[in-house]
N, C-alpha and C positions, 0 to 999 in steps of 0.2 A: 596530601593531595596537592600538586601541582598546580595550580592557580592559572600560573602562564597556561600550561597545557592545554588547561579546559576553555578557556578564551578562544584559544588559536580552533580548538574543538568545534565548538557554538560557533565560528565563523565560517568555518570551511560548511557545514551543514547545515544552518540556519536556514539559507535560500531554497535547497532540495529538499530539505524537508517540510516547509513552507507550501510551495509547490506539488511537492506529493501529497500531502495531505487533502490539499484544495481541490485540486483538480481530481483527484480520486471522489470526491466525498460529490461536487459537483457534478461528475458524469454521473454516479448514482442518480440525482434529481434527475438530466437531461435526460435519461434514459425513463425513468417514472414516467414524465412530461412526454416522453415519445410515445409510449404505447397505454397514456391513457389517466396517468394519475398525475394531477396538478399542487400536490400537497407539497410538496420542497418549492415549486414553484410561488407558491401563495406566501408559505413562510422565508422566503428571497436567500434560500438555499442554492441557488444554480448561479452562481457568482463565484467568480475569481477570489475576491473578496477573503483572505484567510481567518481576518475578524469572525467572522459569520459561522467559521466549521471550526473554531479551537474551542477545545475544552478544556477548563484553566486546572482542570486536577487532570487530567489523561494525554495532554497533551507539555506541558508545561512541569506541573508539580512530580508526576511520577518519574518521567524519562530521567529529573536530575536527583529524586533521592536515589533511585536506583544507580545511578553514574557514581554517586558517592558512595552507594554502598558497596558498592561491589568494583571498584576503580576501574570505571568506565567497560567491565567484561563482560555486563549484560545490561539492554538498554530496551525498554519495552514502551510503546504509549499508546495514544488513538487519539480520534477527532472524534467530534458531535455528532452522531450519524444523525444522515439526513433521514428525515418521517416519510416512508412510504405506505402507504395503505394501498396492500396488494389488490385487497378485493375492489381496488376500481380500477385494475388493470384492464383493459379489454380481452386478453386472453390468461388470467390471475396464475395457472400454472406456469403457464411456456414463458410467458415475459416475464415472470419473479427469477427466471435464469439469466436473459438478458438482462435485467436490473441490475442483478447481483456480479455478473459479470462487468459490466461496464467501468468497477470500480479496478479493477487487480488491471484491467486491459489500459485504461487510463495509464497506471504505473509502467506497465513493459511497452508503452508507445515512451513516455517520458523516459525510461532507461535506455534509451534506442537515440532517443534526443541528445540527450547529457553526453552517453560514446559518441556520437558522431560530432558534438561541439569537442570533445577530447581530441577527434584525429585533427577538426580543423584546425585549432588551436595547436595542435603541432604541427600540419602542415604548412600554417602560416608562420614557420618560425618563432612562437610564443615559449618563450622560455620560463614564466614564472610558476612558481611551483604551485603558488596560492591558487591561479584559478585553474591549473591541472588536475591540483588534488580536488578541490571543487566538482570540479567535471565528474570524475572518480567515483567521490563520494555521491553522488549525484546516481551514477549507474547503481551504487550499492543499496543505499534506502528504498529507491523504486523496485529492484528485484527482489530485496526484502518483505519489501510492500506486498507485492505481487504474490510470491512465496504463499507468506504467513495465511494473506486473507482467501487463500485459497484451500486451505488446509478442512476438510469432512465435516464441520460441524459449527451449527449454531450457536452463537448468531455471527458469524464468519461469513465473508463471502460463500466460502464454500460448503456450508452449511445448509443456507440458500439453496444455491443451485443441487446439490444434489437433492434437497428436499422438493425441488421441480423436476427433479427427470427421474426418480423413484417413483413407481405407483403410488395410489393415492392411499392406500391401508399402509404402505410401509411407510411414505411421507409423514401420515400423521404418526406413527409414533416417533421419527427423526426428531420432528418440529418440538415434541414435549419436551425434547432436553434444553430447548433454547433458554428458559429462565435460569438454569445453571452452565447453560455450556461458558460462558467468560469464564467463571471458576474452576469449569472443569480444564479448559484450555489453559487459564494459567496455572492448574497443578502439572499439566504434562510439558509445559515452556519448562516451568523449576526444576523437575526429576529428570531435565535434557529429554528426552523419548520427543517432543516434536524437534528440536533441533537436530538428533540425532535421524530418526527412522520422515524426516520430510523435510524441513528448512535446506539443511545441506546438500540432500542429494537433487532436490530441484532445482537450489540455487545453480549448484554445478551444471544441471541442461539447460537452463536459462540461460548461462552464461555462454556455454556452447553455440545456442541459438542466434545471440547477440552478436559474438565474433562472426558467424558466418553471413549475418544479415551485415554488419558495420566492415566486412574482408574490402569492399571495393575501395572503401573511404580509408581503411588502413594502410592499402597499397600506395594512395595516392599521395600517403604523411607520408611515408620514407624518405 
Protein backbone atom coordinates (compact mmCIF):
# COMPACT_ATOMS: atom_id res chain seq x y z
CA UNK A 1 0.00 0.00 0.00
CA UNK A 2 1.29 3.30 -1.00
CA UNK A 3 1.40 5.52 2.00
CA UNK A 4 2.03 8.73 -0.03
CA UNK A 5 -0.83 7.80 -2.03
CA UNK A 6 -3.41 7.48 0.67
CA UNK A 7 -2.43 10.98 2.38
CA UNK A 8 -2.68 12.74 -0.84
CA UNK A 9 -6.16 10.61 -0.89
CA UNK A 10 -7.66 11.69 2.72
CA UNK A 11 -6.68 15.15 1.57
CA UNK A 12 -8.23 15.73 -1.64
CA UNK A 13 -11.70 14.13 0.06
CA UNK A 14 -11.51 14.76 3.46
CA UNK A 15 -13.51 18.41 3.16
CA UNK A 16 -16.28 16.81 0.51
CA UNK A 17 -16.76 14.24 2.34
CA UNK A 18 -17.09 16.07 5.62
CA UNK A 19 -19.51 18.25 4.00
CA UNK A 20 -21.55 15.56 2.41
CA UNK A 21 -22.03 13.89 5.05
CA UNK A 22 -23.09 16.88 7.40
CA UNK A 23 -25.18 18.68 5.52
CA UNK A 24 -27.09 15.52 4.13
CA UNK A 25 -27.74 14.06 7.55
CA UNK A 26 -28.66 17.75 8.83
CA UNK A 27 -31.30 18.52 5.93
CA UNK A 28 -32.80 15.11 7.22
CA UNK A 29 -33.52 16.99 10.85
CA UNK A 30 -34.40 20.48 9.08
CA UNK A 31 -36.78 18.78 7.11
CA UNK A 32 -38.26 16.57 10.27
CA UNK A 33 -38.35 20.13 12.17
CA UNK A 34 -40.26 21.54 9.05
CA UNK A 35 -43.12 19.45 8.83
CA UNK A 36 -43.58 18.83 12.49
CA UNK A 37 -40.97 16.43 14.28
CA UNK A 38 -38.54 18.28 16.59
CA UNK A 39 -36.38 15.07 17.68
CA UNK A 40 -32.93 15.88 15.76
CA UNK A 41 -33.75 19.15 16.78
CA UNK A 42 -33.82 18.50 20.50
CA UNK A 43 -30.88 16.02 20.19
CA UNK A 44 -28.62 19.30 18.18
CA UNK A 45 -28.70 17.21 15.05
CA UNK A 46 -29.41 20.17 12.58
CA UNK A 47 -25.86 21.66 12.75
CA UNK A 48 -23.09 21.99 10.47
CA UNK A 49 -21.19 20.65 13.08
CA UNK A 50 -19.64 17.21 11.55
CA UNK A 51 -18.71 16.17 15.09
CA UNK A 52 -22.33 15.55 15.84
CA UNK A 53 -23.25 13.07 12.58
CA UNK A 54 -19.87 10.95 12.52
CA UNK A 55 -19.89 7.51 13.41
CA UNK A 56 -16.59 6.45 14.54
CA UNK A 57 -17.01 2.66 13.01
CA UNK A 58 -19.16 3.87 9.71
CA UNK A 59 -17.76 6.68 8.93
CA UNK A 60 -13.96 6.56 9.95
CA UNK A 61 -13.12 2.85 10.77
CA UNK A 62 -14.91 1.00 7.90
CA UNK A 63 -14.18 3.41 4.70
CA UNK A 64 -10.23 2.68 5.73
CA UNK A 65 -10.26 -1.05 6.26
CA UNK A 66 -11.99 -1.44 3.29
CA UNK A 67 -9.48 0.97 1.34
CA UNK A 68 -6.92 -1.45 2.55
CA UNK A 69 -8.54 -4.19 1.83
CA UNK A 70 -9.26 -3.94 -1.38
CA UNK A 71 -6.61 -1.03 -2.64
CA UNK A 72 -8.71 1.76 -2.55
CA UNK A 73 -11.41 -0.19 -5.38
CA UNK A 74 -14.24 -0.22 -3.10
CA UNK A 75 -14.90 2.23 -0.49
CA UNK A 76 -18.31 2.16 1.54
CA UNK A 77 -19.31 4.19 4.86
CA UNK A 78 -22.14 6.29 6.61
CA UNK A 79 -22.92 8.82 9.38
CA UNK A 80 -25.24 8.80 12.52
CA UNK A 81 -28.53 8.96 11.23
CA UNK A 82 -30.43 11.44 12.59
CA UNK A 83 -33.73 10.22 14.94
CA UNK A 84 -36.82 10.93 13.22
CA UNK A 85 -39.91 9.85 14.75
CA UNK A 86 -42.26 9.91 11.73
CA UNK A 87 -45.36 9.49 13.77
CA UNK A 88 -45.08 13.16 14.76
CA UNK A 89 -44.96 14.21 11.28
CA UNK A 90 -48.12 16.30 10.67
CA UNK A 91 -48.80 14.43 7.68
CA UNK A 92 -46.55 10.83 8.92
CA UNK A 93 -46.95 9.37 5.20
CA UNK A 94 -46.29 12.28 2.64
CA UNK A 95 -43.57 14.06 4.68
CA UNK A 96 -41.70 10.70 5.64
CA UNK A 97 -40.88 11.29 1.67
CA UNK A 98 -39.96 14.78 2.05
CA UNK A 99 -37.76 13.77 5.07
CA UNK A 100 -36.25 11.14 3.17
CA UNK A 101 -35.67 13.15 0.26
CA UNK A 102 -34.10 15.98 1.69
CA UNK A 103 -31.00 14.17 2.40
CA UNK A 104 -29.83 12.71 -1.50
CA UNK A 105 -31.33 16.56 -2.53
CA UNK A 106 -28.88 18.17 0.03
CA UNK A 107 -26.08 16.01 -2.01
CA UNK A 108 -26.99 16.85 -5.79
CA UNK A 109 -27.42 20.77 -4.74
CA UNK A 110 -23.71 20.32 -3.26
CA UNK A 111 -22.50 18.45 -6.52
CA UNK A 112 -23.81 21.25 -8.49
CA UNK A 113 -21.77 23.55 -5.99
CA UNK A 114 -18.30 21.65 -6.08
CA UNK A 115 -18.83 21.84 -10.42
CA UNK A 116 -19.58 25.15 -10.58
CA UNK A 117 -16.36 26.11 -7.93
CA UNK A 118 -14.43 23.66 -10.57
CA UNK A 119 -15.44 26.13 -13.73
CA UNK A 120 -14.78 29.00 -11.46
CA UNK A 121 -11.59 28.05 -10.33
CA UNK A 122 -10.73 27.53 -13.99
CA UNK A 123 -12.08 30.43 -15.20
CA UNK A 124 -10.13 32.40 -12.79
CA UNK A 125 -6.97 30.99 -14.13
CA UNK A 126 -6.33 28.62 -11.17
CA UNK A 127 -4.00 26.13 -12.13
CA UNK A 128 -3.34 23.95 -9.11
CA UNK A 129 -4.28 20.61 -9.55
CA UNK A 130 -4.97 20.02 -5.54
CA UNK A 131 -8.04 22.17 -5.33
CA UNK A 132 -9.24 21.05 -9.10
CA UNK A 133 -9.08 17.61 -8.06
CA UNK A 134 -10.78 18.70 -4.79
CA UNK A 135 -13.50 20.32 -6.59
CA UNK A 136 -13.82 16.94 -8.80
CA UNK A 137 -13.81 14.76 -6.07
CA UNK A 138 -16.29 16.86 -4.41
CA UNK A 139 -18.88 16.41 -7.52
CA UNK A 140 -18.06 12.51 -7.24
CA UNK A 141 -18.95 11.74 -3.36
CA UNK A 142 -22.19 13.92 -3.44
CA UNK A 143 -23.49 12.12 -6.79
CA UNK A 144 -22.33 9.05 -5.07
CA UNK A 145 -24.16 10.08 -2.22
CA UNK A 146 -27.16 10.92 -4.06
CA UNK A 147 -26.98 7.69 -6.21
CA UNK A 148 -26.69 5.06 -3.35
CA UNK A 149 -29.27 6.62 -0.80
CA UNK A 150 -31.66 6.63 -3.29
CA UNK A 151 -31.55 3.15 -4.12
CA UNK A 152 -35.63 0.86 -3.21
CA UNK A 153 -35.01 -0.04 0.05
CA UNK A 154 -34.80 0.10 3.75
CA UNK A 155 -33.48 1.77 5.60
CA UNK A 156 -32.03 3.93 2.50
CA UNK A 157 -33.31 6.98 1.68
CA UNK A 158 -35.02 5.35 -0.90
CA UNK A 159 -36.48 3.01 1.06
CA UNK A 160 -38.26 5.73 2.75
CA UNK A 161 -39.74 7.20 0.16
CA UNK A 162 -40.98 4.55 -1.73
CA UNK A 163 -42.34 3.21 1.53
CA UNK A 164 -44.48 6.77 1.41
CA UNK A 165 -45.80 6.70 -1.97
CA UNK A 166 -46.88 2.76 -1.96
CA UNK A 167 -50.17 2.17 -0.53
CA UNK A 168 -50.38 1.51 3.00
CA UNK A 169 -50.82 -2.63 2.71
CA UNK A 170 -47.84 -2.68 0.35
CA UNK A 171 -45.87 0.02 2.50
CA UNK A 172 -46.11 -2.21 5.43
CA UNK A 173 -44.81 -5.19 4.16
CA UNK A 174 -41.65 -2.73 2.39
CA UNK A 175 -41.11 -1.33 5.97
CA UNK A 176 -40.55 -5.17 7.36
CA UNK A 177 -37.37 -5.48 5.63
CA UNK A 178 -35.89 -2.49 7.13
CA UNK A 179 -34.16 -4.46 10.37
CA UNK A 180 -32.24 -6.34 7.64
CA UNK A 181 -32.28 -4.34 4.66
CA UNK A 182 -28.18 -2.63 5.63
CA UNK A 183 -27.42 -6.48 5.22
CA UNK A 184 -29.37 -7.00 2.50
CA UNK A 185 -27.98 -3.78 0.72
CA UNK A 186 -24.60 -4.65 1.55
CA UNK A 187 -24.85 -8.42 0.06
CA UNK A 188 -26.01 -6.62 -3.29
CA UNK A 189 -22.93 -3.61 -3.02
CA UNK A 190 -20.41 -7.10 -2.61
CA UNK A 191 -22.03 -9.33 -5.64
CA UNK A 192 -21.79 -5.75 -7.76
CA UNK A 193 -25.84 -6.07 -8.76
CA UNK A 194 -26.26 -2.35 -7.18
CA UNK A 195 -23.23 -0.95 -8.79
CA UNK A 196 -23.95 -2.73 -11.76
CA UNK A 197 -28.00 -2.72 -12.50
CA UNK A 198 -28.18 1.29 -10.20
CA UNK A 199 -25.05 3.16 -8.96
CA UNK A 200 -23.71 3.48 -12.60
CA UNK A 201 -26.24 4.03 -14.72
CA UNK A 202 -27.78 6.76 -12.44
CA UNK A 203 -24.57 8.13 -11.68
CA UNK A 204 -24.22 8.55 -15.54
CA UNK A 205 -27.87 10.73 -15.76
CA UNK A 206 -26.78 12.54 -12.78
CA UNK A 207 -23.80 13.41 -14.46
CA UNK A 208 -25.70 14.26 -17.72
CA UNK A 209 -28.03 16.54 -15.53
CA UNK A 210 -24.97 18.40 -14.01
CA UNK A 211 -23.17 19.33 -17.34
CA UNK A 212 -26.39 20.61 -18.60
CA UNK A 213 -27.26 22.59 -15.38
CA UNK A 214 -23.22 23.73 -14.86
CA UNK A 215 -23.20 24.33 -19.60
CA UNK A 216 -23.41 28.31 -18.86
CA UNK A 217 -20.60 28.34 -16.22
CA UNK A 218 -18.61 25.95 -18.54
CA UNK A 219 -18.72 28.20 -21.40
CA UNK A 220 -17.78 31.02 -19.44
CA UNK A 221 -14.15 28.87 -18.15
CA UNK A 222 -12.88 28.58 -21.71
Amino acid sequence: MDIAHLIQTVALYALPVLFAITVHEAAHGYAARHFGDNTAYAAGRITLNPIKHIDPIGTILMPLMLYFATSGAFLFGYAKPVPVRFGNLRNPKRDMVWVALAGPGANFIQAFLWGALFFILRGAGVSEPFFLKMAQGGILVNVVMFVFNLFPLPPLDGGRILVGLLPYKQAEMVSRIEPWGFFIVMALVLAGVVSTLWLLPLMSVTYSVLDLLLSPLALLAR
